[in-house]
gemmi code that builds the backbone of each chain (N, CA, C; Angstrom):
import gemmi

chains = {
    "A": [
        ("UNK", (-156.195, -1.523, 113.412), (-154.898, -1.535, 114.113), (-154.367, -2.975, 114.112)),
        ("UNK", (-153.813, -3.271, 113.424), (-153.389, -4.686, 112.908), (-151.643, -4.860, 113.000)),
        ("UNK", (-151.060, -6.078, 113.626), (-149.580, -6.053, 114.062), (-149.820, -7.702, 113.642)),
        ("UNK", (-148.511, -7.968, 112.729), (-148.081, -8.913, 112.038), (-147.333, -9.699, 112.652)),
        ("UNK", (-147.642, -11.164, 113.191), (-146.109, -11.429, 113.615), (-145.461, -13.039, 113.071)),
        ("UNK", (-144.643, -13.014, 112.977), (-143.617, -14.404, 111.632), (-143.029, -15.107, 112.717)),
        ("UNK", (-143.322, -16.439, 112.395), (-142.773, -17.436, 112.954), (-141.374, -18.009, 112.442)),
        ("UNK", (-140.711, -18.237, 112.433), (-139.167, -18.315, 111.599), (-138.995, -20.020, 111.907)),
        ("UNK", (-138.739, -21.079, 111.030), (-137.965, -21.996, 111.439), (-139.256, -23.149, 112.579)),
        ("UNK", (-138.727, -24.000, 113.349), (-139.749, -24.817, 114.004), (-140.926, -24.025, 114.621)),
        ("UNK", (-140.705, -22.316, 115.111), (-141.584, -21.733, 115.560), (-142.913, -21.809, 114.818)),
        ("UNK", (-142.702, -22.308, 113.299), (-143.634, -22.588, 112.435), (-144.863, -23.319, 112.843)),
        ("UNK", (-144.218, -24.282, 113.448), (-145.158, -25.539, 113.511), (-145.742, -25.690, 115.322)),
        ("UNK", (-145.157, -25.006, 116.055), (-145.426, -24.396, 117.187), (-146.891, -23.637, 117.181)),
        ("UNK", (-146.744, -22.692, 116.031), (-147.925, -21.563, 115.597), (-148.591, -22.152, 115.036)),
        ("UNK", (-148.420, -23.045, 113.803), (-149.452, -23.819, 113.077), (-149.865, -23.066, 111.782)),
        ("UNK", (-148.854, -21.903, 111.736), (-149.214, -20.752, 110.818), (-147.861, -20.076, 110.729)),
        ("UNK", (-147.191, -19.580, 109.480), (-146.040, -18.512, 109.570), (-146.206, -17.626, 109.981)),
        ("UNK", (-147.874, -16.646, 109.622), (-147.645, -15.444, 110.224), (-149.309, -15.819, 110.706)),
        ("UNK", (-149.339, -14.195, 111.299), (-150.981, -14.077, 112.298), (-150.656, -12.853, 112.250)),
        ("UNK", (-151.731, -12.117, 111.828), (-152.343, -10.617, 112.533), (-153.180, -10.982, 114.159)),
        ("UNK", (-152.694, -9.637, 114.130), (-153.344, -9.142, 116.102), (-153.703, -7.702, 116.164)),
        ("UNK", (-154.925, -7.771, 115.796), (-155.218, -6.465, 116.493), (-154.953, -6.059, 118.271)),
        ("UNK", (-154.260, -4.996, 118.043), (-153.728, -4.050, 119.008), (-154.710, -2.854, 119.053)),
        ("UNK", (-154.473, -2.584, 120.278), (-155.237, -0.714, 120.449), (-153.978, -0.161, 120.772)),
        ("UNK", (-152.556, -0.247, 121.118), (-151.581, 0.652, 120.737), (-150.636, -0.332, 120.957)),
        ("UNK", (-149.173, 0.836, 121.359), (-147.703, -0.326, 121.093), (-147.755, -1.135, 122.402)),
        ("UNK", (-147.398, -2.595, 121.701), (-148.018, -3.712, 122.837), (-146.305, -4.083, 123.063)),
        ("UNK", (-145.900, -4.309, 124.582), (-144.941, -5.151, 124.558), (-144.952, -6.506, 124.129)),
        ("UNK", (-144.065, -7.375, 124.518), (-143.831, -8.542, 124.692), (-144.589, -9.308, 125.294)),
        ("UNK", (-144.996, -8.807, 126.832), (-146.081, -9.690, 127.562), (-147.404, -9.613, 126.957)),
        ("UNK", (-147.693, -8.425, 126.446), (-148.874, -8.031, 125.970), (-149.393, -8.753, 125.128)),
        ("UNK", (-148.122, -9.016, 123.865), (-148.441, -9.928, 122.943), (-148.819, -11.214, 123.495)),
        ("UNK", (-147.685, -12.006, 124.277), (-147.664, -13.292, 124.745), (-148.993, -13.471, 125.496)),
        ("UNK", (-149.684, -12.814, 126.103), (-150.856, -13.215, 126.583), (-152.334, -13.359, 126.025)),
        ("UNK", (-151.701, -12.991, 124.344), (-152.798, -13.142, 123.561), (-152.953, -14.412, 123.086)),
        ("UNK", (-151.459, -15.054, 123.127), (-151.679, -16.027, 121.899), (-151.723, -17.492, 122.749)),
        ("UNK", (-152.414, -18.614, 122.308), (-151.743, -19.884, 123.137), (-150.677, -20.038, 123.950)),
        ("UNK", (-151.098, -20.657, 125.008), (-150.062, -20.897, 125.833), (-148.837, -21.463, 125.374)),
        ("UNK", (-148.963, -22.565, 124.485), (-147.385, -23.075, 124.184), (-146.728, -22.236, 123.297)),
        ("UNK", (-147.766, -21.279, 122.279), (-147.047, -20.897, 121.499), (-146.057, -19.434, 122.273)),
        ("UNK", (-146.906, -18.571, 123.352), (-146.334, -17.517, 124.268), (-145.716, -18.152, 124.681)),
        ("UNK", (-144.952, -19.454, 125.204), (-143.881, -20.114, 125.612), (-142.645, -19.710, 125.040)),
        ("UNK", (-143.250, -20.593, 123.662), (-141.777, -20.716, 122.635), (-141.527, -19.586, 122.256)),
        ("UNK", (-141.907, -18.450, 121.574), (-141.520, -16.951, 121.753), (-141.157, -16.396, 122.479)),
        ("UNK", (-141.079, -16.397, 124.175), (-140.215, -15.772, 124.701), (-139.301, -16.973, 125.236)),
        ("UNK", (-138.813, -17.915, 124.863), (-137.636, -18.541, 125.237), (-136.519, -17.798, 125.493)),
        ("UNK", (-135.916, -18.188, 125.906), (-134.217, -16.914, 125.870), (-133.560, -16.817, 124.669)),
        ("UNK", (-133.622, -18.150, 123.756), (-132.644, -18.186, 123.007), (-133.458, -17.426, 121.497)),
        ("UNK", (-134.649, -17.167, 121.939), (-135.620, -16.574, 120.549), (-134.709, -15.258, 120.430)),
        ("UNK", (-134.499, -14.648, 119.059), (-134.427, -13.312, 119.269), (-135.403, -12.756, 118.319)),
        ("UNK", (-135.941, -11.559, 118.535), (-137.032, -10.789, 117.822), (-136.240, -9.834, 116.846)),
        ("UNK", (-137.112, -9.588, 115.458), (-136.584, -8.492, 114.931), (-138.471, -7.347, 114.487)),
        ("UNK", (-137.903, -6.465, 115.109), (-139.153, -5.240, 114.629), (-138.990, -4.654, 113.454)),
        ("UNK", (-140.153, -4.906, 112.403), (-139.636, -4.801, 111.371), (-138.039, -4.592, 110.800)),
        ("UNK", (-137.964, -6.149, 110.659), (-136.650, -6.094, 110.356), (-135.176, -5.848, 111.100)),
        ("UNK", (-135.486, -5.008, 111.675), (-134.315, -5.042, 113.209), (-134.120, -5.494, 114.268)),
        ("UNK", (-132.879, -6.318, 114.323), (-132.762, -6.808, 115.776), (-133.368, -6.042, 117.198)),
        ("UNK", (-134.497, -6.170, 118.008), (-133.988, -5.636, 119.082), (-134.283, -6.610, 120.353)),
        ("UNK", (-133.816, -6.088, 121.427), (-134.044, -7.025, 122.775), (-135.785, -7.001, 123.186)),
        ("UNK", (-135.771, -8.163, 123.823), (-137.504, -8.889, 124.303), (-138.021, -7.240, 124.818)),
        ("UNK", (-137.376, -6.533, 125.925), (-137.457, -6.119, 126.638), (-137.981, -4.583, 125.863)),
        ("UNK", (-137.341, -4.065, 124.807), (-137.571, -3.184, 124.795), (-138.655, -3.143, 123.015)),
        ("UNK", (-139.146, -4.657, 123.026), (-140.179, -4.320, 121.752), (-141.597, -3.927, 122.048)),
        ("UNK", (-141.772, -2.698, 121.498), (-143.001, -1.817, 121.639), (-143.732, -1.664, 119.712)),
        ("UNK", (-144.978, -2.862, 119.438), (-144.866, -2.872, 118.507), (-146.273, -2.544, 118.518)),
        ("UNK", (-147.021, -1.439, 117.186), (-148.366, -1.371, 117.006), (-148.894, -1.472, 115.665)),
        ("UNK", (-149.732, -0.493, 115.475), (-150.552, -0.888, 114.049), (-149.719, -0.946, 112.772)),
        ("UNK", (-149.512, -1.951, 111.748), (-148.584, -1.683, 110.513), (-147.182, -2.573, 111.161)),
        ("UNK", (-146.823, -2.742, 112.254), (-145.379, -3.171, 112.725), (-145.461, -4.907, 112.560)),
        ("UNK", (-144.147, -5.407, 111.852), (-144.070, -6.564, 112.062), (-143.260, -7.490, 112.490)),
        ("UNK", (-143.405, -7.911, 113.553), (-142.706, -8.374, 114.813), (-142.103, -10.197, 114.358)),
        ("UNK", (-140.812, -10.434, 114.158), (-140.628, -11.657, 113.683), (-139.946, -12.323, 114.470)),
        ("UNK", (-140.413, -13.445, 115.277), (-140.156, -14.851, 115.867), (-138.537, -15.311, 115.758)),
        ("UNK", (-137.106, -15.288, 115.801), (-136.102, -16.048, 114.900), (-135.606, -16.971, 115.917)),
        ("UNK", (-135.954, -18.391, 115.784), (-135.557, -19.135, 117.232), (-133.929, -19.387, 116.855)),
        ("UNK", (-132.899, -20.662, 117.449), (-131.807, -20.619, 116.689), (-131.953, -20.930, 115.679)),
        ("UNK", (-130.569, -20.430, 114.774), (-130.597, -20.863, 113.947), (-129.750, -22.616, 113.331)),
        ("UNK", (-130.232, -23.236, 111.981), (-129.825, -24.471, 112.002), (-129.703, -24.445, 110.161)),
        ("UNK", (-128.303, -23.828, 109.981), (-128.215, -23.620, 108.259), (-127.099, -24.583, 107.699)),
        ("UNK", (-126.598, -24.172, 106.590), (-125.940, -24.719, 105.860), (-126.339, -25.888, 105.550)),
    ],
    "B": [
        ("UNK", (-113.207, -7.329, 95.615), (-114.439, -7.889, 95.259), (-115.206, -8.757, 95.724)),
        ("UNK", (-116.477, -8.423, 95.965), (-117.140, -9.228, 97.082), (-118.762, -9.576, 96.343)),
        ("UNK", (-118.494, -10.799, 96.467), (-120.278, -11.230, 95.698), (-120.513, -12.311, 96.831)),
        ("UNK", (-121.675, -11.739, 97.077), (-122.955, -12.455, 97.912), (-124.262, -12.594, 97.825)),
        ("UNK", (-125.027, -13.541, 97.353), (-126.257, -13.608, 96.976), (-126.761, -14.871, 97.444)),
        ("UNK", (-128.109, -14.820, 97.284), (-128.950, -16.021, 97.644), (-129.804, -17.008, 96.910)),
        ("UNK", (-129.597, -18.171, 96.576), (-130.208, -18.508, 95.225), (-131.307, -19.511, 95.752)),
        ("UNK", (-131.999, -18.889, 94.720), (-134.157, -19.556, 95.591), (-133.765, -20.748, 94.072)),
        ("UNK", (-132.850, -20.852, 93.509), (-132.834, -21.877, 92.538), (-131.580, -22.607, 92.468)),
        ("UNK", (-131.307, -23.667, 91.643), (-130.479, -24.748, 92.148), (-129.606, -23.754, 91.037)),
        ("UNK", (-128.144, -23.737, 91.492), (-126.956, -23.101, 90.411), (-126.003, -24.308, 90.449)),
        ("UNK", (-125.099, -24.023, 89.286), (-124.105, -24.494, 88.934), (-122.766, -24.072, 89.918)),
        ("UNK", (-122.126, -24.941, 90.712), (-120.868, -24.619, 91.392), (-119.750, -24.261, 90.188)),
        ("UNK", (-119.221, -25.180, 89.242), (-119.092, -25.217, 88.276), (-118.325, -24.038, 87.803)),
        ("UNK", (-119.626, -23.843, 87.044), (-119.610, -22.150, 86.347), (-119.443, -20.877, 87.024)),
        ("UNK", (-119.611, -21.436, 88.466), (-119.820, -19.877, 89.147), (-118.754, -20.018, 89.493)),
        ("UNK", (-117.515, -20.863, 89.720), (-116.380, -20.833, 90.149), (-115.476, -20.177, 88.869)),
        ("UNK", (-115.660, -20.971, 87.981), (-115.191, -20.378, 86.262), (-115.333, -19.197, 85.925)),
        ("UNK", (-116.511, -18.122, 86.241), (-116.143, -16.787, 86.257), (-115.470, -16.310, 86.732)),
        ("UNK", (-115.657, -17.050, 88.413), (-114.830, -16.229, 89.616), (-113.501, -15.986, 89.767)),
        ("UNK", (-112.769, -17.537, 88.590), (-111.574, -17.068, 88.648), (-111.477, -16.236, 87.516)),
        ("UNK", (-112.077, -16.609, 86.222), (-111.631, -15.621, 85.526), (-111.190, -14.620, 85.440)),
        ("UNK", (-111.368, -12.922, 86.350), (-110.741, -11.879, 86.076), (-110.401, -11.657, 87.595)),
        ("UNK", (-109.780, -13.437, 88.419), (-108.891, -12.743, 89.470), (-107.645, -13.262, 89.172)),
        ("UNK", (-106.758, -12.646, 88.116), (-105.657, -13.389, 87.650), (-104.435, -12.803, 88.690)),
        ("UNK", (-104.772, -11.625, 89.702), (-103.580, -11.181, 90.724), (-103.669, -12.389, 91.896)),
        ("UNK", (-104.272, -13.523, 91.669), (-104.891, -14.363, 93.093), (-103.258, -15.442, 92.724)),
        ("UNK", (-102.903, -15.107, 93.842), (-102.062, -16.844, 93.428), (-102.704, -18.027, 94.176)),
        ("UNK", (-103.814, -17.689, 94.610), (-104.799, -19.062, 94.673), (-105.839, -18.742, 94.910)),
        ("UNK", (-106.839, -20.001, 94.807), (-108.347, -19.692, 95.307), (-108.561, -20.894, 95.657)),
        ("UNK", (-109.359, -20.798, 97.271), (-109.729, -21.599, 97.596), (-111.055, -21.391, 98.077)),
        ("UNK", (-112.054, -23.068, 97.294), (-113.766, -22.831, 97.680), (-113.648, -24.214, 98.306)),
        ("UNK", (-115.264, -24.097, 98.829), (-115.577, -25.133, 99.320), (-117.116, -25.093, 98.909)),
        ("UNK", (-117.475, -26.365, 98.347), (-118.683, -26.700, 98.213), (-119.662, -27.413, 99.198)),
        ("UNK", (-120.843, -27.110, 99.656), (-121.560, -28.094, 100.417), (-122.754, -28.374, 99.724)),
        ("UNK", (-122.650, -29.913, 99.759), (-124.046, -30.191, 99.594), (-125.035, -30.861, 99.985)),
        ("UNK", (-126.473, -31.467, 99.400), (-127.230, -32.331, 99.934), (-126.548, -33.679, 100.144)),
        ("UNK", (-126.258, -34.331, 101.713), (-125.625, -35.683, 101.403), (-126.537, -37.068, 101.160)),
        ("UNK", (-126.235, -37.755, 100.546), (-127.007, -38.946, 100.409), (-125.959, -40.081, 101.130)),
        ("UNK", (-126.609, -40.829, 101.907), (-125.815, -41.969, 101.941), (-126.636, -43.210, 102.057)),
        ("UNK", (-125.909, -44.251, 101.777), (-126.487, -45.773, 102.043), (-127.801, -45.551, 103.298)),
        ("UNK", (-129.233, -45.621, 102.845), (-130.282, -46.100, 103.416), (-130.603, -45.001, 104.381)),
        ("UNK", (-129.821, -43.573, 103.606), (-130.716, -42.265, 104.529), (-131.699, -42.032, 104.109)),
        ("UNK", (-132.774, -42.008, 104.657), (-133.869, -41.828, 104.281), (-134.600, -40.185, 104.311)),
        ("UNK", (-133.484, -39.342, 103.938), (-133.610, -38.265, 103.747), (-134.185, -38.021, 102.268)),
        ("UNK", (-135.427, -37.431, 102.006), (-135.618, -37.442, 100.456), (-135.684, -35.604, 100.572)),
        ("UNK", (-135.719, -35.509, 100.556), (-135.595, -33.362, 100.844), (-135.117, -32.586, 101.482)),
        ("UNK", (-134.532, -31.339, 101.637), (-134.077, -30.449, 102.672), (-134.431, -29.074, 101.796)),
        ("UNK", (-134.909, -28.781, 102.924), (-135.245, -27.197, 102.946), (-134.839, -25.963, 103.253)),
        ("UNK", (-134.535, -24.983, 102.918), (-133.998, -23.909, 103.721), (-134.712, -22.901, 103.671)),
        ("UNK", (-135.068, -22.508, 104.733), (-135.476, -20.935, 104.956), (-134.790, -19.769, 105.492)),
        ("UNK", (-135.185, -18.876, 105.256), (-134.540, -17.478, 105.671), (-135.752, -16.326, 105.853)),
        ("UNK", (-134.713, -15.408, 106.600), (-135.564, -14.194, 107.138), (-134.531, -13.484, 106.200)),
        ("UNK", (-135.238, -13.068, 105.270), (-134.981, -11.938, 104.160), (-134.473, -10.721, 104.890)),
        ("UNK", (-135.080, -9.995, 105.738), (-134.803, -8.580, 106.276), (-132.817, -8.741, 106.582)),
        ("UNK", (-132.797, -9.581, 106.998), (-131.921, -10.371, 107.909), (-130.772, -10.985, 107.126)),
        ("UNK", (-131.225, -11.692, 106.835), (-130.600, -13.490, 106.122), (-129.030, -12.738, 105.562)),
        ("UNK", (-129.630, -11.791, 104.021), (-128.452, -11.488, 103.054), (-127.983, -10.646, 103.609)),
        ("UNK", (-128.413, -9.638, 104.010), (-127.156, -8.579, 104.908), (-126.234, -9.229, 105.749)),
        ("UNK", (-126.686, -10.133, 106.702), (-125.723, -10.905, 107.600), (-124.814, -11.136, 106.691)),
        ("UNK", (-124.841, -12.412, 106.036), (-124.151, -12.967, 104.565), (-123.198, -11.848, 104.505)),
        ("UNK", (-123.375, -10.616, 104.198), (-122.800, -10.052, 103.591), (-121.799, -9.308, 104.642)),
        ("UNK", (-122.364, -8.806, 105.518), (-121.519, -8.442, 106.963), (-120.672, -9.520, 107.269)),
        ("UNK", (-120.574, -10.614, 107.120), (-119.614, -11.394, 107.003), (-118.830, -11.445, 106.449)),
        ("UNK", (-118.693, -11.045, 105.253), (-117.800, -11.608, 103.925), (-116.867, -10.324, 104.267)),
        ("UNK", (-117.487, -9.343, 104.616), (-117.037, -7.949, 104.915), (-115.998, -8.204, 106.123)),
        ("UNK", (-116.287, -8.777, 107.010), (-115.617, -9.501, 108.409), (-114.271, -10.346, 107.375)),
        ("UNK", (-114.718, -10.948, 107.004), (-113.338, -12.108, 106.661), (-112.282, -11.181, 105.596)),
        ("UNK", (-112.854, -10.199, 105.149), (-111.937, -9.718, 103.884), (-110.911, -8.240, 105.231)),
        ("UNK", (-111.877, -8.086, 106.027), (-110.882, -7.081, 106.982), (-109.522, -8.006, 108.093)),
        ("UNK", (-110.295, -9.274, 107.552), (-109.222, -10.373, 109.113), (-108.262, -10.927, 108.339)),
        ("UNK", (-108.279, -11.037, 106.695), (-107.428, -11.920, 105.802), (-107.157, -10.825, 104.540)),
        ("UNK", (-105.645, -10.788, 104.429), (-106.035, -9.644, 102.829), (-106.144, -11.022, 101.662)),
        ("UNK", (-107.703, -11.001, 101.549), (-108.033, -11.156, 99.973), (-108.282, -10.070, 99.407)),
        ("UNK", (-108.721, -10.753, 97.742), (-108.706, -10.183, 96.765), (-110.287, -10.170, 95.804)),
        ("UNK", (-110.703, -11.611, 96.392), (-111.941, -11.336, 96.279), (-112.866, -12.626, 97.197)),
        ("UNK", (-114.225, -12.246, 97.256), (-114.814, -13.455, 97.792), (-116.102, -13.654, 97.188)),
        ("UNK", (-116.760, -14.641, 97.489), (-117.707, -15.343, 96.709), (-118.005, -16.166, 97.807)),
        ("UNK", (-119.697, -15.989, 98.253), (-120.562, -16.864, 98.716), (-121.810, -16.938, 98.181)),
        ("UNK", (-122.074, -17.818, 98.108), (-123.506, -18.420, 97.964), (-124.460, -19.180, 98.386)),
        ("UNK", (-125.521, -19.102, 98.414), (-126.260, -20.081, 99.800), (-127.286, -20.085, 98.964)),
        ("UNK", (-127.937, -21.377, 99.050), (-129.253, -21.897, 98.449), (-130.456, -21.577, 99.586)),
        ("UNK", (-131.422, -21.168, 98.835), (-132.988, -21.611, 99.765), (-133.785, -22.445, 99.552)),
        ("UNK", (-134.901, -22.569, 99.780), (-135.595, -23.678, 99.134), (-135.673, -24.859, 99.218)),
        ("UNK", (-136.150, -25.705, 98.368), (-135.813, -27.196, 98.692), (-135.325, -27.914, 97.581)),
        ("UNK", (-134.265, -28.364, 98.294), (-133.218, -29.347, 97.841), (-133.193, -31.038, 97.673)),
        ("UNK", (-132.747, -31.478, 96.884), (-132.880, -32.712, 96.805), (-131.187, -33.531, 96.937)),
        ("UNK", (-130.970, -34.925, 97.593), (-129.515, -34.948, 97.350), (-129.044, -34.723, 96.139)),
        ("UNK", (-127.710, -34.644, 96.341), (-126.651, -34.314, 95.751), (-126.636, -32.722, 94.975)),
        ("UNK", (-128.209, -31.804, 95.204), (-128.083, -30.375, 95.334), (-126.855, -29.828, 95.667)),
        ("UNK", (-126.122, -28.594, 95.249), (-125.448, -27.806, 96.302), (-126.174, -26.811, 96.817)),
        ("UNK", (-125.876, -26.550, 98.240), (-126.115, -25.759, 99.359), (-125.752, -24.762, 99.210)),
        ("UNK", (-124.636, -24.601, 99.171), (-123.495, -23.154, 99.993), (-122.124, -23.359, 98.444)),
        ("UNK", (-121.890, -22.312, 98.247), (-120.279, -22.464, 97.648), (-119.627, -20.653, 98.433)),
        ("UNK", (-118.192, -20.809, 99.172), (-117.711, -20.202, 99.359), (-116.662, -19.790, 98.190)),
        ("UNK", (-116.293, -19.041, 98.193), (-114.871, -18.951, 97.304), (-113.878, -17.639, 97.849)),
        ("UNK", (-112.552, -17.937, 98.038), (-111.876, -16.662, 98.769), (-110.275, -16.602, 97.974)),
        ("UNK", (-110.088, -15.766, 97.208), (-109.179, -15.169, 96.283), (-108.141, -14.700, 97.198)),
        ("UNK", (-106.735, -15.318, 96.776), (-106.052, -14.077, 97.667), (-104.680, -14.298, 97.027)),
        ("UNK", (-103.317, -13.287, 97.310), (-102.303, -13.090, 96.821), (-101.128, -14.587, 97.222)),
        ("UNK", (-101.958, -15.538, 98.494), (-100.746, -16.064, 99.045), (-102.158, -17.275, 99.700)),
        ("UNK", (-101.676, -18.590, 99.901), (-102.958, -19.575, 100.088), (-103.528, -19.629, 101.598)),
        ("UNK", (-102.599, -19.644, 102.856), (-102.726, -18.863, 103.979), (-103.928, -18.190, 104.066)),
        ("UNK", (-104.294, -17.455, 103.450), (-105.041, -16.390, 103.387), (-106.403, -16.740, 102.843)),
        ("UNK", (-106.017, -17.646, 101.777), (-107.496, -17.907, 101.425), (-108.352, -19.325, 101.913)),
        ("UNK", (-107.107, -19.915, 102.283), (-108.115, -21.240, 103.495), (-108.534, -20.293, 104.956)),
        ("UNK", (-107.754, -20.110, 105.130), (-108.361, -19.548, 106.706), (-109.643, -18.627, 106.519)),
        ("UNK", (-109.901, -17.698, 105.300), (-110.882, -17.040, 104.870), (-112.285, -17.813, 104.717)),
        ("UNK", (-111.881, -18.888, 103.930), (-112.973, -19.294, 103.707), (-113.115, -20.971, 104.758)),
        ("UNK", (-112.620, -21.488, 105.673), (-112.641, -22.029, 106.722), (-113.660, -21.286, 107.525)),
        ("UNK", (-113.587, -20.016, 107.754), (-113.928, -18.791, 108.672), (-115.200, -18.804, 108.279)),
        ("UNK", (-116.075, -18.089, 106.937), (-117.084, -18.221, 106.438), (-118.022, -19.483, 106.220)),
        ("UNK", (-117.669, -20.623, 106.077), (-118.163, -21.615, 106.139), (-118.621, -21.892, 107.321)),
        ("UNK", (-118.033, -21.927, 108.288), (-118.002, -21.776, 110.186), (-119.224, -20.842, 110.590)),
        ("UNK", (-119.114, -19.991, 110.439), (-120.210, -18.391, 110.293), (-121.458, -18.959, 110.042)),
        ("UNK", (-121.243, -19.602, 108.611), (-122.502, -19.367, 107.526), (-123.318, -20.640, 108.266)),
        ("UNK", (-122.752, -21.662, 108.633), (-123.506, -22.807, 109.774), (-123.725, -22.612, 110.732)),
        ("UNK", (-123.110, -21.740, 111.392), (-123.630, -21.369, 113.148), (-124.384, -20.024, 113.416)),
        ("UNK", (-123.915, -19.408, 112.520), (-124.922, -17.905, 112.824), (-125.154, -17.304, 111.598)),
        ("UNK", (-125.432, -17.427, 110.326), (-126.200, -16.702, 109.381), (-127.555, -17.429, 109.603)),
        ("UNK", (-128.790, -16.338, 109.470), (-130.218, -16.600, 109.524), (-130.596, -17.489, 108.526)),
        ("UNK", (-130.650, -18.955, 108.871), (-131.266, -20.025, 108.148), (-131.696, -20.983, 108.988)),
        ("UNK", (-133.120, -21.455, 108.634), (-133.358, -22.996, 109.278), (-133.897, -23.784, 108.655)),
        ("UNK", (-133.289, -25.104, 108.801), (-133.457, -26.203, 107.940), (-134.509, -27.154, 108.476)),
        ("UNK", (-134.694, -27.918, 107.487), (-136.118, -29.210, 107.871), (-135.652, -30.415, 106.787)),
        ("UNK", (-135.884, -31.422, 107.431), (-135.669, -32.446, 106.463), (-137.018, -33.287, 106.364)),
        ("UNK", (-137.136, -33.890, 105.260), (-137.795, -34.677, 104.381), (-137.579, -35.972, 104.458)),
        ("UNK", (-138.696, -36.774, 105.438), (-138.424, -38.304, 105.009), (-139.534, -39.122, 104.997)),
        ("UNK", (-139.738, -40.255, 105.051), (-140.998, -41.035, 105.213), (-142.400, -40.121, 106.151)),
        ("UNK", (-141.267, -40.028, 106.919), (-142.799, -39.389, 108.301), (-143.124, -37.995, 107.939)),
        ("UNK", (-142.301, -37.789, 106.975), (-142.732, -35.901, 106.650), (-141.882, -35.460, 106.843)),
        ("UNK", (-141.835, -33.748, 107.600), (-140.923, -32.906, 107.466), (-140.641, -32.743, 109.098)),
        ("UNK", (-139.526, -32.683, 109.384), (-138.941, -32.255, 110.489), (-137.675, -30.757, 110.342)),
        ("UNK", (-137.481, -30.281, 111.652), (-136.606, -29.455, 111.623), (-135.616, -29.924, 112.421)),
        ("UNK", (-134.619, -29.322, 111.878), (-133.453, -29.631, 112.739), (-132.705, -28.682, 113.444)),
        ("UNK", (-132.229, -29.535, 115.012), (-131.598, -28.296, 115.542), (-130.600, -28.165, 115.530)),
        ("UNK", (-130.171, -27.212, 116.042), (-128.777, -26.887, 115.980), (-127.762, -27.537, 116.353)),
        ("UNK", (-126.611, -27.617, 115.634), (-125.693, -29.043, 116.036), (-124.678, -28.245, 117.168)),
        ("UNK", (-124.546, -28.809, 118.758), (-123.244, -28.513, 119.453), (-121.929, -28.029, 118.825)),
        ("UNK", (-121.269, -28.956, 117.998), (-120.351, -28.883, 117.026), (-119.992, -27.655, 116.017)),
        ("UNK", (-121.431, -27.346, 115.542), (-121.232, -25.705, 115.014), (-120.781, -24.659, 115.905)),
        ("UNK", (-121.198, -24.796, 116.993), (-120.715, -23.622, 118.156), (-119.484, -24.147, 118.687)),
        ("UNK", (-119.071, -25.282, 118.844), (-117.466, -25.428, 118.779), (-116.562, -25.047, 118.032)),
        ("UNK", (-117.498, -24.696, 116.304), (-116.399, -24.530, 115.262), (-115.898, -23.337, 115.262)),
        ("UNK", (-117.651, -22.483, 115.979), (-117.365, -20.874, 115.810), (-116.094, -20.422, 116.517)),
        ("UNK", (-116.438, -20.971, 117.798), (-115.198, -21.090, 118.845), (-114.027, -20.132, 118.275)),
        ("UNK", (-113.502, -21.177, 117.464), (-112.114, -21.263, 116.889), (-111.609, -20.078, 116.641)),
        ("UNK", (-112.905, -19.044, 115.854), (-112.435, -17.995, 115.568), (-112.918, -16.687, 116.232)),
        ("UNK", (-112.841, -16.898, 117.867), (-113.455, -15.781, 118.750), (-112.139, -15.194, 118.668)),
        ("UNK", (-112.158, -13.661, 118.636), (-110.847, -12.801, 118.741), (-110.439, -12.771, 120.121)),
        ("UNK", (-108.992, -12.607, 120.176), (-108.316, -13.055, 121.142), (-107.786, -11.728, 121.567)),
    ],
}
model = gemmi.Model(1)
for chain_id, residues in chains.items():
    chain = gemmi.Chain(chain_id)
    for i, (resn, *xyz) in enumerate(residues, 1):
        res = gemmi.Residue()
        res.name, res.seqid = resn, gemmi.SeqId(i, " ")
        for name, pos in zip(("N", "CA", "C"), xyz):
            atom = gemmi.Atom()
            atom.name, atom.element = name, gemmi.Element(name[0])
            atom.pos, atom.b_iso = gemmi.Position(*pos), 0.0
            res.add_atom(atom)
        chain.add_residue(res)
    model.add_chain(chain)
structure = gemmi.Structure()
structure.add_model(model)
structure.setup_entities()
């Protein structure tokens, strides 16, 4: 039961890694996740201004329920052009 | 006509403009804008990088271009955005926005350029003596967006 999750942008170097597997035993929220990982890094992921996409789709902190196969991606702001 | 893509390699502004006008001969103008890597006197910038969230990144891009062609009647548009890493005098970004009357195609591509710096999925890092840093987001981009909140 393995859940993927991508660091996007400075969240990079926060994590120390782009991505990390996490084994899960089912769909983990947000806190669930955040209390797995380092403290600074469960910081910078739920900042306000982070937004998450579940595989691939935008959705809100609140309602990501992610489990085995799902991959949960980090997008802090963005800083292009 | 609408082309949007993402280039993981360095392109020619150039040439890609030279097609673009080629078969828009109903345009009575086109207006692009190029961005690129800047160099100046004793920046000690030697790289820039861009990343993207693929799922994300080009659809936005493209939901945009889709946005500016419903707010302005063009005729065609053209963006492009680099990934990867860049060295100065690279180009970044080339917009291009076709239209029957010039009105139409500055404000188009004013609009997209604005967008493509403040809210299309990219983040940058620069390259200098001490290594790589990221950069944040400039105030100024969210002033530019401003401009074009619907009223």
């Amino acid at each position: 039961m393995t859940l993927t999750l991508l660091f996007l942008g400075p969240l990079e170097d926060v994590a120390g890694v782009p991505e990390m597997s996490l084994d899960v035993a089912g769909a983990a929220t947000l806190p669930d996740i955040a209390e797995r990982l380092d403290p600074a890094l469960a910081v910078a992921i739920t900042a306000p201004r982070v937004r998450i996409a579940l595989n691939g789709q935008l959705v809100a902190p609140a309602d990501v329920r992610a489990g085995n196969g799902d991959e949960l991606a980090f997008l802090p702001p963005v800083s292009g052009g | 006509m609408r082309r949007v893509r993402l280039a993981p390699e360095p392109f020619d502004p150039h040439e890609e403009l030279r097609r673009f006008g080629e078969t828009r001969t109903t345009a009575g103008g086109i207006v692009s804008f190029l961005g690129q890597v800047r160099q100046e006197e004793g920046d000690p910038v030697e790289a820039l990088e861009l990343r993207h969230y693929p799922p994300l990144t080009l659809p936005g891009m493209d939901e945009l271009a889709l946005r500016a062609e419903t707010r302005w009647r063009l005729i065609a548009t053209l963006v492009i955005h680099r990934v990867g890493i860049m060295v100065p005098g690279d180009p970044i970004v080339l917009v291009a926005c076709a239209a029957r009357h010039r009105r139409d195609a500055f404000e188009a591509a004013d609009f997209l350029m604005d967008h493509l710096k403040s809210s299309a999925w990219f983040w940058k890092r620069e390259k200098t003596a001490e290594g790589w840093r990221w950069i944040e987001p400039r105030g100024q981009d969210h002033a530019d967006l401003a401009r074009w909140a619907e009223s």
